[in-house]
DRENTORKOL-3810 file (N, C-alpha, C; in nm, 4 decimals):
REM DRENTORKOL-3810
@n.u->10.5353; n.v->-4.0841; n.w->2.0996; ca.u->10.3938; ca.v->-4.0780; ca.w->2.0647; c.u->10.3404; c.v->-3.9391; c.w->2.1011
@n.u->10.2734; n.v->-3.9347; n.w->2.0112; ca.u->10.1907; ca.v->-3.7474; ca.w->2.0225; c.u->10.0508; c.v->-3.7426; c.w->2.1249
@n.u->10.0733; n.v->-3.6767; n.w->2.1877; ca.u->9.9485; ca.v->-3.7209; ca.w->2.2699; c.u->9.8418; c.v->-3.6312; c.w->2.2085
@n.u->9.7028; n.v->-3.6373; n.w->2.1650; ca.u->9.6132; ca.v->-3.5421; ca.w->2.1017; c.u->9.5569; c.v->-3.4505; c.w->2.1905
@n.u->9.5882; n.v->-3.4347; n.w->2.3325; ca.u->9.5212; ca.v->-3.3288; ca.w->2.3968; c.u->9.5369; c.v->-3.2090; c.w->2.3476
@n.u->9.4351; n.v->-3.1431; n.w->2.3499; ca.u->9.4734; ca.v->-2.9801; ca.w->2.2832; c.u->9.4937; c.v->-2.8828; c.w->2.3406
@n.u->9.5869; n.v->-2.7642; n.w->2.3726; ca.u->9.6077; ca.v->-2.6776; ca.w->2.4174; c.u->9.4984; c.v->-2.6786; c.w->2.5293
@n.u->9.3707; n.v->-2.6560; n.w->2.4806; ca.u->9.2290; ca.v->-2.5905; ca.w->2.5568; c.u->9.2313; c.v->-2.7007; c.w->2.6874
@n.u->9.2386; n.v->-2.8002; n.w->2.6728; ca.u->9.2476; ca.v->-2.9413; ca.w->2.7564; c.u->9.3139; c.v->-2.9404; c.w->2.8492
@n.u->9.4407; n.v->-2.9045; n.w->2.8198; ca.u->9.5463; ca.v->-2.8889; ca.w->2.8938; c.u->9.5278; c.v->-2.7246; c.w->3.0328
@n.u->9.5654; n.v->-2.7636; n.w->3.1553; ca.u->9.5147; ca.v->-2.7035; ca.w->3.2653; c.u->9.6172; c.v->-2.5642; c.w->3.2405
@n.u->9.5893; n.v->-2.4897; n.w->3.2881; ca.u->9.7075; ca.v->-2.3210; ca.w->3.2963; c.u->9.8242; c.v->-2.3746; c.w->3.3482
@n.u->9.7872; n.v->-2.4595; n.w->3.4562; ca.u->9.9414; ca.v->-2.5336; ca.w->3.5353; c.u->9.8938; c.v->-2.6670; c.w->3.5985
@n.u->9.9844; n.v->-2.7084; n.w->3.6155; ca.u->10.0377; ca.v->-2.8948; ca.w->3.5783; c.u->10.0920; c.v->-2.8823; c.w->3.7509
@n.u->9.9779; n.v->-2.8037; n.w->3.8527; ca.u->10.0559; ca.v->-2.8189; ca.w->3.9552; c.u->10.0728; c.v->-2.9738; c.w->4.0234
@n.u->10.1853; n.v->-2.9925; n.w->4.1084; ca.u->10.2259; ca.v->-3.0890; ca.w->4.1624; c.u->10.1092; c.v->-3.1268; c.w->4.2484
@n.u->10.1113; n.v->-3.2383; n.w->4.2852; ca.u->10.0169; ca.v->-3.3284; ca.w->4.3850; c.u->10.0903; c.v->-3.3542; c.w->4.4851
@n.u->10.2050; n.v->-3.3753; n.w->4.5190; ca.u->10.2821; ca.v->-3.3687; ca.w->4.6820; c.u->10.3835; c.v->-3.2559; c.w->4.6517
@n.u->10.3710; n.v->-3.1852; n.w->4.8080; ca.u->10.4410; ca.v->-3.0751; ca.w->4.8571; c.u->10.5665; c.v->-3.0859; c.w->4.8309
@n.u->10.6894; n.v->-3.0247; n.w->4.8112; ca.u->10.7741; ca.v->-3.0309; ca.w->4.7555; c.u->10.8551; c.v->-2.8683; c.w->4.7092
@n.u->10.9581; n.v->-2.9386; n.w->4.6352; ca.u->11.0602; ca.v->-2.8344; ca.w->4.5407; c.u->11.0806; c.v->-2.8640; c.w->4.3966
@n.u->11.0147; n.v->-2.8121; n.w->4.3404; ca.u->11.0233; ca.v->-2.8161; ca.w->4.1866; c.u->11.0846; c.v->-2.7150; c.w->4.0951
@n.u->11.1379; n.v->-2.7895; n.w->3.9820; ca.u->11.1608; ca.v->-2.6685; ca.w->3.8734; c.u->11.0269; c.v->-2.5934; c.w->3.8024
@n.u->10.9921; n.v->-2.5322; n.w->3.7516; ca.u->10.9514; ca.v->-2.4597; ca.w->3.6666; c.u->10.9761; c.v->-2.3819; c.w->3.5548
@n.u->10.8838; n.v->-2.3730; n.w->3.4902; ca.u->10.9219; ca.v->-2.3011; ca.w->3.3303; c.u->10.7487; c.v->-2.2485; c.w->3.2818
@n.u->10.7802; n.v->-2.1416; n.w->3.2705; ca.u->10.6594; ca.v->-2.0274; ca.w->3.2692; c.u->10.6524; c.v->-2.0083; c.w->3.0851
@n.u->10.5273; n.v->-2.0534; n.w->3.0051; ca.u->10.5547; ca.v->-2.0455; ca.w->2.8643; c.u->10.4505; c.v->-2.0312; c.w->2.8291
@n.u->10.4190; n.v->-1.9539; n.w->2.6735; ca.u->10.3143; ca.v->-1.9144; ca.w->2.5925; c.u->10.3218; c.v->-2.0184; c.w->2.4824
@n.u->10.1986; n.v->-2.0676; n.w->2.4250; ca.u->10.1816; ca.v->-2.1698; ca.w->2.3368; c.u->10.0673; c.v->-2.1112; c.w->2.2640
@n.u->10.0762; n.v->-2.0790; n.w->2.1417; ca.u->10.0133; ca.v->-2.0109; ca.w->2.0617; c.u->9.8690; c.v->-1.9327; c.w->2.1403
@n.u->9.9635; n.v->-1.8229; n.w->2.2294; ca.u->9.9246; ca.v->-1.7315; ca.w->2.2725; c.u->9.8231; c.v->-1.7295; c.w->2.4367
@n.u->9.8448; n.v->-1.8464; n.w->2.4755; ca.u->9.7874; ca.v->-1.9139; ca.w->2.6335; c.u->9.9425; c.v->-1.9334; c.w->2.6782
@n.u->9.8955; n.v->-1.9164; n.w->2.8376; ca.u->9.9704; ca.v->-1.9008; ca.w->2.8925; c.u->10.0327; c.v->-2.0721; c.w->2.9790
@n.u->10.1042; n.v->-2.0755; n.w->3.0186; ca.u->10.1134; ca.v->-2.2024; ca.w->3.0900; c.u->10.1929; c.v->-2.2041; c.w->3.1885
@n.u->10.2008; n.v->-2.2863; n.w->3.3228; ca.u->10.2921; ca.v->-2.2719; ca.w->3.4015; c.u->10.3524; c.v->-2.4265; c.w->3.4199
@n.u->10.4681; n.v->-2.4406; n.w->3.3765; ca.u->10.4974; ca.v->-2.6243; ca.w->3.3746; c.u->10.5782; c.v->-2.6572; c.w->3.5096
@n.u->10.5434; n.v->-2.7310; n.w->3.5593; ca.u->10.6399; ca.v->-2.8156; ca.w->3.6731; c.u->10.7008; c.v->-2.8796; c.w->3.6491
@n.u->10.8162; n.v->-2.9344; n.w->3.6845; ca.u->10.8947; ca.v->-3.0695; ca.w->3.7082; c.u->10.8144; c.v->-3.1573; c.w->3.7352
@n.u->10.8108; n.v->-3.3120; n.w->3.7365; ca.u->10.7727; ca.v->-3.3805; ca.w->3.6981; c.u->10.8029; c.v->-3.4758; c.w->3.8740
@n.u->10.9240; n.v->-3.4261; n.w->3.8893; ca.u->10.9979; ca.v->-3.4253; ca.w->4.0431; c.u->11.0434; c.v->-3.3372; c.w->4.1510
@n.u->10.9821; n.v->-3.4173; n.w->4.2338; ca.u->11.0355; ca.v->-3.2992; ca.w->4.4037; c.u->11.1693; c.v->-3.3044; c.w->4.3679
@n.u->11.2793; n.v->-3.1534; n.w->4.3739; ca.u->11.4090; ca.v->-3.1505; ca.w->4.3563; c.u->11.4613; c.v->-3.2318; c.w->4.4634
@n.u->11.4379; n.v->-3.2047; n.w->4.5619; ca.u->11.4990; ca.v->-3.2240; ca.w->4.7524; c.u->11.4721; c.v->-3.4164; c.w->4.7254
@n.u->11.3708; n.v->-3.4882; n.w->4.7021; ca.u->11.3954; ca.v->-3.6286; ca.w->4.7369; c.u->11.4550; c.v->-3.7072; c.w->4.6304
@n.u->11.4098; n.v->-3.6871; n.w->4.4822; ca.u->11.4517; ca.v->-3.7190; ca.w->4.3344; c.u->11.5565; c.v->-3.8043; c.w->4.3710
@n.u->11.5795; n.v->-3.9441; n.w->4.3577; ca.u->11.6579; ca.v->-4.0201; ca.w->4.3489; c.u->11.7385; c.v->-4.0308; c.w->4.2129
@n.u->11.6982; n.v->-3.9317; n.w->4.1000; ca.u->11.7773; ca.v->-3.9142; ca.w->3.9793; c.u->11.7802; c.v->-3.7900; c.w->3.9993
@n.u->11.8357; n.v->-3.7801; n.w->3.8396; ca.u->11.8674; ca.v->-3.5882; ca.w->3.8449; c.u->11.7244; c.v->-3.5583; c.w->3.8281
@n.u->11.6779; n.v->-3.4643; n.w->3.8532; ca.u->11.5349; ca.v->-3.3992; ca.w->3.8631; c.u->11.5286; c.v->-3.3129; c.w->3.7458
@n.u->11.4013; n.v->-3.3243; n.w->3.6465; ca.u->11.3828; ca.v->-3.2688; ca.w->3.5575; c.u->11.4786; c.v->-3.1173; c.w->3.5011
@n.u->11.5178; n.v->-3.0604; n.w->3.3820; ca.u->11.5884; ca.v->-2.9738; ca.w->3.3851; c.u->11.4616; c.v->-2.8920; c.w->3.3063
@n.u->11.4966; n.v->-2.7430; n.w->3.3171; ca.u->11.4332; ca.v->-2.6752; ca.w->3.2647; c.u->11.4084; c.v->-2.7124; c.w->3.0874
@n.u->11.4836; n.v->-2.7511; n.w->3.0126; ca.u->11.4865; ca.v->-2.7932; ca.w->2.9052; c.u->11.4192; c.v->-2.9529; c.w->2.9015
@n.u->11.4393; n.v->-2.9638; n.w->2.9414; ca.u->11.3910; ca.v->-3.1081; ca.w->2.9209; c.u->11.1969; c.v->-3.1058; c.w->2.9691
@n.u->11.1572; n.v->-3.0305; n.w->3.0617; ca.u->11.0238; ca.v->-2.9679; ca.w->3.0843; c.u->10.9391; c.v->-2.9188; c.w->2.9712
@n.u->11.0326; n.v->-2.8146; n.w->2.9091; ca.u->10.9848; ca.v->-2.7500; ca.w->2.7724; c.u->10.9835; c.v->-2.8546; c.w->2.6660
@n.u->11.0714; n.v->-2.9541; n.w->2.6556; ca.u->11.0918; ca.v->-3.0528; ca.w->2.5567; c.u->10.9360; c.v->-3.1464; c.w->2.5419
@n.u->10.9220; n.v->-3.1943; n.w->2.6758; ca.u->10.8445; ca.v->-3.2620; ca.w->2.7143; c.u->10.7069; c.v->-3.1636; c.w->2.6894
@n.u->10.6781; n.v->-3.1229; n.w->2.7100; ca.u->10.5771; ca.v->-3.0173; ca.w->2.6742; c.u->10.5154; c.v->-2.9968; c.w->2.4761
@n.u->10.6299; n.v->-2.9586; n.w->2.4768; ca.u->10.6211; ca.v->-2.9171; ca.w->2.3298; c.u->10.5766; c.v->-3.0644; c.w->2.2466
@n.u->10.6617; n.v->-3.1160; n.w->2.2613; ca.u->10.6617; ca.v->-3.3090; ca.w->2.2123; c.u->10.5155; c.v->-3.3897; c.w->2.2397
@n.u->10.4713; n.v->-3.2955; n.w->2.3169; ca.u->10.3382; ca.v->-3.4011; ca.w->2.3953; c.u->10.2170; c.v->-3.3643; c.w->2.3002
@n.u->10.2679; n.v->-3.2452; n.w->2.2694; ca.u->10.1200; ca.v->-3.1506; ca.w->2.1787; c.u->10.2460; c.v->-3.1267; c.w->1.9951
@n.u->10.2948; n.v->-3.1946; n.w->1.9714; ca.u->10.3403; ca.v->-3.2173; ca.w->1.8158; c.u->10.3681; c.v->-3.0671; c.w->1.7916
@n.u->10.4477; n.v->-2.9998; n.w->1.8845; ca.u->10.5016; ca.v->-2.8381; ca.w->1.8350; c.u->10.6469; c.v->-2.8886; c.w->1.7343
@n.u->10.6839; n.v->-2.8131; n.w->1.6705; ca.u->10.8221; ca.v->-2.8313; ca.w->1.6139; c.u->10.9288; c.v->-2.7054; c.w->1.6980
@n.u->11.0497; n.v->-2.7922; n.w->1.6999; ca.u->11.1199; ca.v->-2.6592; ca.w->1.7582; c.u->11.2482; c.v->-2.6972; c.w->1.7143
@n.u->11.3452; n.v->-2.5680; n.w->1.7164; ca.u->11.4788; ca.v->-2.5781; ca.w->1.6974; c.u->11.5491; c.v->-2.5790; c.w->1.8360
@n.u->11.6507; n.v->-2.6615; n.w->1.8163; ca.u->11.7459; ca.v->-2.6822; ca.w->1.9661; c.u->11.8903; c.v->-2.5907; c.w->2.0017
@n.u->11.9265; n.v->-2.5854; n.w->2.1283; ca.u->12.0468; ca.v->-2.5152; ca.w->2.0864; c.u->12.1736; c.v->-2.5779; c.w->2.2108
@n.u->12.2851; n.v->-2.5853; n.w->2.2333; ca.u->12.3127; ca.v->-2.6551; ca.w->2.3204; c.u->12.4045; c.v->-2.5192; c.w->2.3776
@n.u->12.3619; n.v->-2.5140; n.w->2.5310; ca.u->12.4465; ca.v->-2.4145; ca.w->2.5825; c.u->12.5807; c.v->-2.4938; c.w->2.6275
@n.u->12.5882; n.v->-2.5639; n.w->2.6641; ca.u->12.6980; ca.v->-2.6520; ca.w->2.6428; c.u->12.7561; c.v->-2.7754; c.w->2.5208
@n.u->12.8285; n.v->-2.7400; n.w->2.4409; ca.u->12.9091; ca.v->-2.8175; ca.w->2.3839; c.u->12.9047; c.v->-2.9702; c.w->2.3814
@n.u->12.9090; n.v->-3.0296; n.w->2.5138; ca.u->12.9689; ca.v->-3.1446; ca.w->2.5487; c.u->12.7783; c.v->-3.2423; c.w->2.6255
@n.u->12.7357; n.v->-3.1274; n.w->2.6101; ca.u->12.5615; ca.v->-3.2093; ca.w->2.6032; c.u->12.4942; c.v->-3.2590; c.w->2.4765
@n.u->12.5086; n.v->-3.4088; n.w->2.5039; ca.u->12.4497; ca.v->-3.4962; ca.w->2.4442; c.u->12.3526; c.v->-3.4356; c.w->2.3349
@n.u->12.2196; n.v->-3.3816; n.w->2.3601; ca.u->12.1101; ca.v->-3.3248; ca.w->2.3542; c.u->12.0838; c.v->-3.1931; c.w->2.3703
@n.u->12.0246; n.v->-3.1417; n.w->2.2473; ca.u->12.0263; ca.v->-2.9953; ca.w->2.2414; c.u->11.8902; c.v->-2.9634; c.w->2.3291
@n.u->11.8780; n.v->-2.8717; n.w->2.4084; ca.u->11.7122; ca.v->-2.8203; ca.w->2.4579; c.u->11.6548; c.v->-2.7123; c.w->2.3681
@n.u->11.5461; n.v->-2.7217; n.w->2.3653; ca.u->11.4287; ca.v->-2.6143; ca.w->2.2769; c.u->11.5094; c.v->-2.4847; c.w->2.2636
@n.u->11.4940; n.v->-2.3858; n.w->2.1974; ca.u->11.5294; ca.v->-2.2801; ca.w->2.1771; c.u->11.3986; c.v->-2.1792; c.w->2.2646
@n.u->11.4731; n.v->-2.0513; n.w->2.2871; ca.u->11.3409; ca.v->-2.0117; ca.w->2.3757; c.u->11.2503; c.v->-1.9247; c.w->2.3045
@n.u->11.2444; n.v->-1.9307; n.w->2.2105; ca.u->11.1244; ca.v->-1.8959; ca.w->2.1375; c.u->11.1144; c.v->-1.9472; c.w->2.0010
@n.u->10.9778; n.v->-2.0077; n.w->1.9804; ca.u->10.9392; ca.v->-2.0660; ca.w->1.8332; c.u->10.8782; c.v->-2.0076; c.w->1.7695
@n.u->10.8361; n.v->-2.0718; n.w->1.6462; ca.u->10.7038; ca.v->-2.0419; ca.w->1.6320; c.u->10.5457; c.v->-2.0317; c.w->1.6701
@n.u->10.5668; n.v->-2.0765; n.w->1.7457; ca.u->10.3934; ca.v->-2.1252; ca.w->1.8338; c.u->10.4482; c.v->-2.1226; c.w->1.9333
@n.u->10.5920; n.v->-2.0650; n.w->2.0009; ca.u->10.5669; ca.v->-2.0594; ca.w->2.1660; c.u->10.7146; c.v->-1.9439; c.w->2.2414
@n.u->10.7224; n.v->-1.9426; n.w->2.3482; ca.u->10.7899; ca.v->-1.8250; ca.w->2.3696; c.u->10.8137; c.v->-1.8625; c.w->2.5148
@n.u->10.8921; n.v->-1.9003; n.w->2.5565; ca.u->10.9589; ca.v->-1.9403; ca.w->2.6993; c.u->10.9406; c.v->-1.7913; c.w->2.7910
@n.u->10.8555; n.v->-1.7376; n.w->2.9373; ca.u->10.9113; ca.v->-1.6360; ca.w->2.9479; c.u->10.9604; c.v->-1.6270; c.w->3.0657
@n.u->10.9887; n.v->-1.7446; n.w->3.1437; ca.u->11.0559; ca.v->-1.7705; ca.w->3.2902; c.u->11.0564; c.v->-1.8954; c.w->3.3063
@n.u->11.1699; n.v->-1.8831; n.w->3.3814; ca.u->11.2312; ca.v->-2.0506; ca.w->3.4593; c.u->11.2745; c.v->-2.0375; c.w->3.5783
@n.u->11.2577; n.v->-2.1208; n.w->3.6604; ca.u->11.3332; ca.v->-2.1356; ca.w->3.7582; c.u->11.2928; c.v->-2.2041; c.w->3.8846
@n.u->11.2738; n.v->-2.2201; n.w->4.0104; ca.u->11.1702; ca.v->-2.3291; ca.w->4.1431; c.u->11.0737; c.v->-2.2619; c.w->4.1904
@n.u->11.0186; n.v->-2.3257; n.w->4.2546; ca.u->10.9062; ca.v->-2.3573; ca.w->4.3012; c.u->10.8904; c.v->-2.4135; c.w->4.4318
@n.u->10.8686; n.v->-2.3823; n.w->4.5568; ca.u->10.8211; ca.v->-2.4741; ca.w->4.6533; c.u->10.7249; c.v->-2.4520; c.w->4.7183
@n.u->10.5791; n.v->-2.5857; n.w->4.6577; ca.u->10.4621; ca.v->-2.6138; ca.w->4.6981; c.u->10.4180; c.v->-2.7026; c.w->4.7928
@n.u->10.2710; n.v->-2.6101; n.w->4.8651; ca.u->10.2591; ca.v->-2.7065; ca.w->4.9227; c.u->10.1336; c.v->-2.7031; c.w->4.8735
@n.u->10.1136; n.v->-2.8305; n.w->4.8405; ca.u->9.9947; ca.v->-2.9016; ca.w->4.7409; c.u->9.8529; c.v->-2.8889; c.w->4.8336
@n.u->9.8616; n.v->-2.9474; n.w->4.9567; ca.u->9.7228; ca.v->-2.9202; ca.w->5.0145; c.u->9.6916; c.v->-2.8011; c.w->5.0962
@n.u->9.7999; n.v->-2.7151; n.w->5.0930; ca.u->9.7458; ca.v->-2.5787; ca.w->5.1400; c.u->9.7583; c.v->-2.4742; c.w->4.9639
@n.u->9.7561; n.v->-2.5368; n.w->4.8972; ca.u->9.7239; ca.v->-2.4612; ca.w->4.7757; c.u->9.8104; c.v->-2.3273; c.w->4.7925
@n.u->9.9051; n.v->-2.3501; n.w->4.8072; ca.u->10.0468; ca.v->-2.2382; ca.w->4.8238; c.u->10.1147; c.v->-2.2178; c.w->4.7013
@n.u->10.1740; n.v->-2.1784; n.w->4.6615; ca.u->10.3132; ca.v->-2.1771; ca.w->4.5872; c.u->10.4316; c.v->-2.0496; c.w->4.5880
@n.u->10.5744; n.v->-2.0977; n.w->4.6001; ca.u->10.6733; ca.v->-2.0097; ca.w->4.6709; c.u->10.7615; c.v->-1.9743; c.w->4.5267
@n.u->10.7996; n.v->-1.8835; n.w->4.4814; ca.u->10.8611; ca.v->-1.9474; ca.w->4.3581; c.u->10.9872; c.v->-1.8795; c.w->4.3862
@n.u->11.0680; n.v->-1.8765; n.w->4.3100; ca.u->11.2266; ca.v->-1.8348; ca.w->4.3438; c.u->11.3012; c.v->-1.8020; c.w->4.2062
@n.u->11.3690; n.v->-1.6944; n.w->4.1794; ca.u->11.4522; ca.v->-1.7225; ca.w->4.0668; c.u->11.5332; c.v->-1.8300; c.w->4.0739
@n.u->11.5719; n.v->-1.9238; n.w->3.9814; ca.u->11.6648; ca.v->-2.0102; ca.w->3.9811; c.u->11.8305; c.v->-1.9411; c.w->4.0017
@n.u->11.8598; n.v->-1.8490; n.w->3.9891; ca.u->11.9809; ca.v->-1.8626; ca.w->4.0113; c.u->12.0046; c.v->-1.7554; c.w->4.1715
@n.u->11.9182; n.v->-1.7381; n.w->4.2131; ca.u->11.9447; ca.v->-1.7395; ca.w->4.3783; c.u->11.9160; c.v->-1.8322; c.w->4.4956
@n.u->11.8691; n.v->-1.9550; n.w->4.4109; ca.u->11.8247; ca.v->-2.0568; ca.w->4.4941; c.u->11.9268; c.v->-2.1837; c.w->4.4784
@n.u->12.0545; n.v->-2.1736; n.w->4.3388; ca.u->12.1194; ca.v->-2.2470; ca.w->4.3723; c.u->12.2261; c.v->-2.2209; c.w->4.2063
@n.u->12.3469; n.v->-2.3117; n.w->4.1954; ca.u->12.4226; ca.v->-2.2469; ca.w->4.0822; c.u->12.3941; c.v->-2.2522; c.w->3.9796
@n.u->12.3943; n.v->-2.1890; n.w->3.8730; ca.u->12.3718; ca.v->-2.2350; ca.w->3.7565; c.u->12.3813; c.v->-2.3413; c.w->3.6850
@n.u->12.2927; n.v->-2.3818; n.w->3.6231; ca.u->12.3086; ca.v->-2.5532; ca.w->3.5475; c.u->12.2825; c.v->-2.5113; c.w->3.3536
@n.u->12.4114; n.v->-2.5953; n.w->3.3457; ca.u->12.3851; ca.v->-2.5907; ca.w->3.1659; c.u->12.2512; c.v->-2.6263; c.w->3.1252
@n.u->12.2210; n.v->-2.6950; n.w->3.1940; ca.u->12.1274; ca.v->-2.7468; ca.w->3.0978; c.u->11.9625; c.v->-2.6643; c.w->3.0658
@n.u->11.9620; n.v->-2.5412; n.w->3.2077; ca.u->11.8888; ca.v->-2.4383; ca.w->3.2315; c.u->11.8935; c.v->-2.3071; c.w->3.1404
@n.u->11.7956; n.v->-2.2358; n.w->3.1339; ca.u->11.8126; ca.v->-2.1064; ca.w->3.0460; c.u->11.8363; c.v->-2.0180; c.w->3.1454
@n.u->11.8890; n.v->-1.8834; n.w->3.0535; ca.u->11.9015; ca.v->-1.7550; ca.w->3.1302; c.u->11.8381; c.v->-1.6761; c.w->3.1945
@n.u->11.7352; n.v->-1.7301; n.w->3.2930; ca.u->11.6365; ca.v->-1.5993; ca.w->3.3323; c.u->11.5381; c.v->-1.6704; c.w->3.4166
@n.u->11.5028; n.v->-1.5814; n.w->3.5180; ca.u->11.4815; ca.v->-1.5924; ca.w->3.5802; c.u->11.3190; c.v->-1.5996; c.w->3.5897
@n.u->11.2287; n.v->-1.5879; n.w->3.7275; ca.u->11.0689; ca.v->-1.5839; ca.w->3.6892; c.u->11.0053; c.v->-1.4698; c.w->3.6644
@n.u->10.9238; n.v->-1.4642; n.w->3.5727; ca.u->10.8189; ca.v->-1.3911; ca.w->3.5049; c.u->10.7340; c.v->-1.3404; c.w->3.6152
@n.u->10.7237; n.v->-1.2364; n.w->3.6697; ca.u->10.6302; ca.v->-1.1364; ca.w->3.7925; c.u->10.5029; c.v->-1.1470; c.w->3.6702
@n.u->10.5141; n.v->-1.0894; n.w->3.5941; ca.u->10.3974; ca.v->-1.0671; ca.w->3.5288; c.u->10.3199; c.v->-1.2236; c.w->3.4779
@n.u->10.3831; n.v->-1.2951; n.w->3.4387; ca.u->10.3000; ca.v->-1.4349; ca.w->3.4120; c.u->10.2251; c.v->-1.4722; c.w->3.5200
@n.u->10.3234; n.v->-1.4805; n.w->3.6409; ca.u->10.2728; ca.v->-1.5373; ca.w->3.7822; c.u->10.1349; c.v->-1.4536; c.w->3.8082
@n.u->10.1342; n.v->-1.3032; n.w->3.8162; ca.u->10.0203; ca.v->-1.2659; ca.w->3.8018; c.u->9.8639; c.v->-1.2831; c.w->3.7130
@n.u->9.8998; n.v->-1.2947; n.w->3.5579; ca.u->9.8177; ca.v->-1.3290; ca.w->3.4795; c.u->9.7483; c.v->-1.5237; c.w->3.5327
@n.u->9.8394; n.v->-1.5776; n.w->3.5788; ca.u->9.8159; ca.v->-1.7237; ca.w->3.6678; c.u->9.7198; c.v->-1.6966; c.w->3.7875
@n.u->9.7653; n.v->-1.5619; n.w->3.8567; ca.u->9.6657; ca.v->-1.6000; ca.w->3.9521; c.u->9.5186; c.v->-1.5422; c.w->3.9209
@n.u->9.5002; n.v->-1.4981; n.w->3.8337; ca.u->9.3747; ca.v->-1.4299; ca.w->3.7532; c.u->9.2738; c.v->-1.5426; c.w->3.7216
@n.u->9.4167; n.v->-1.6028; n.w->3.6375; ca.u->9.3081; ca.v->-1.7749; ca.w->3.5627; c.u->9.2986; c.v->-1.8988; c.w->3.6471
@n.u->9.3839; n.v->-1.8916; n.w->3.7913; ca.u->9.3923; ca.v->-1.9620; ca.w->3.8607; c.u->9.3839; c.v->-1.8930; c.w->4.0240
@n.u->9.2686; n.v->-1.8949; n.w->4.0337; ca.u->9.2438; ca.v->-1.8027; ca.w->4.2021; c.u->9.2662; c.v->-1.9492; c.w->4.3061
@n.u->9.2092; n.v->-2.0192; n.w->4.2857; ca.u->9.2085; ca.v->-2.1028; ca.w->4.4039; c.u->9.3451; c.v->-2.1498; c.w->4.4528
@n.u->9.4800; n.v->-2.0901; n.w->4.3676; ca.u->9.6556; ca.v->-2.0925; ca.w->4.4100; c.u->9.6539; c.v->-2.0018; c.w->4.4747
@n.u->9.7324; n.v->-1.9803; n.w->4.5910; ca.u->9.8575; ca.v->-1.8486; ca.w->4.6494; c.u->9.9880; c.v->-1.8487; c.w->4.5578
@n.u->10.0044; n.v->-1.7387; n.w->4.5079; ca.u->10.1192; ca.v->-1.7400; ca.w->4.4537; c.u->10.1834; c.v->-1.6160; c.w->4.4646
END
């Protein structure tokens, strides 16, 4: 189901409500900026914890974007978004660790915080997004 919220509706970032370790994925959607979380604290997640692809999936799907998929692995079920569409442009991925009531956030490239995962893209976090975030979003540390 398509959810009708519209871009404008939708907050700059989807920060978490308990303190934690999250993925992230830093993305432009016809030309706004966005900062997406995992959905799950990495550290307690009793399943696998959101993948960077599957974030963007979820994202895109919620607001009726179309996208092409691509599978960096072969042997995955399910292809993830391609990192740039038409209406959007992936420009960092990787964690996060917040703490929700001191309005913090720690972020980390993903691949110095732990090994690479197929199911993740190539690259690391966006310095410059994080900045343009704290512009539209002062009341974060980031």
């Amino acid at each position: 189901m398509v959810n009708s919220m519209t871009n404008e509706q939708f907050p700059v970032a989807n920060w978490p409500q308990k303190s934690g370790q999250y993925k992230v994925v830093q993305l432009y959607l016809d030309e706004r900026l966005y900062l997406l979380f995992g959905s799950e604290d990495i550290k307690t997640s009793f399943r696998v914890a959101s993948n960077h692809g599957e974030i963007v999936r979820n994202f895109l799907e919620s607001r009726g974007v179309n996208y092409q998929t691509f599978k960096p692995d072969n042997s995955l079920p399910i292809g993830i978004p391609r990192e740039n569409g038409a209406r959007y442009h992936i420009d960092g991925a990787g964690q996060a660790t917040v703490w929700s009531d001191e309005r913090i956030a720690l972020f980390m490239r993903w691949e110095l915080s732990s090994p690479p995962n197929i199911f993740d893209y190539d690259m690391g976090i966006s310095r410059a997004h994080l900045n343009e975030i704290r512009l539209l979003d002062p009341n974060w540390r980031i």
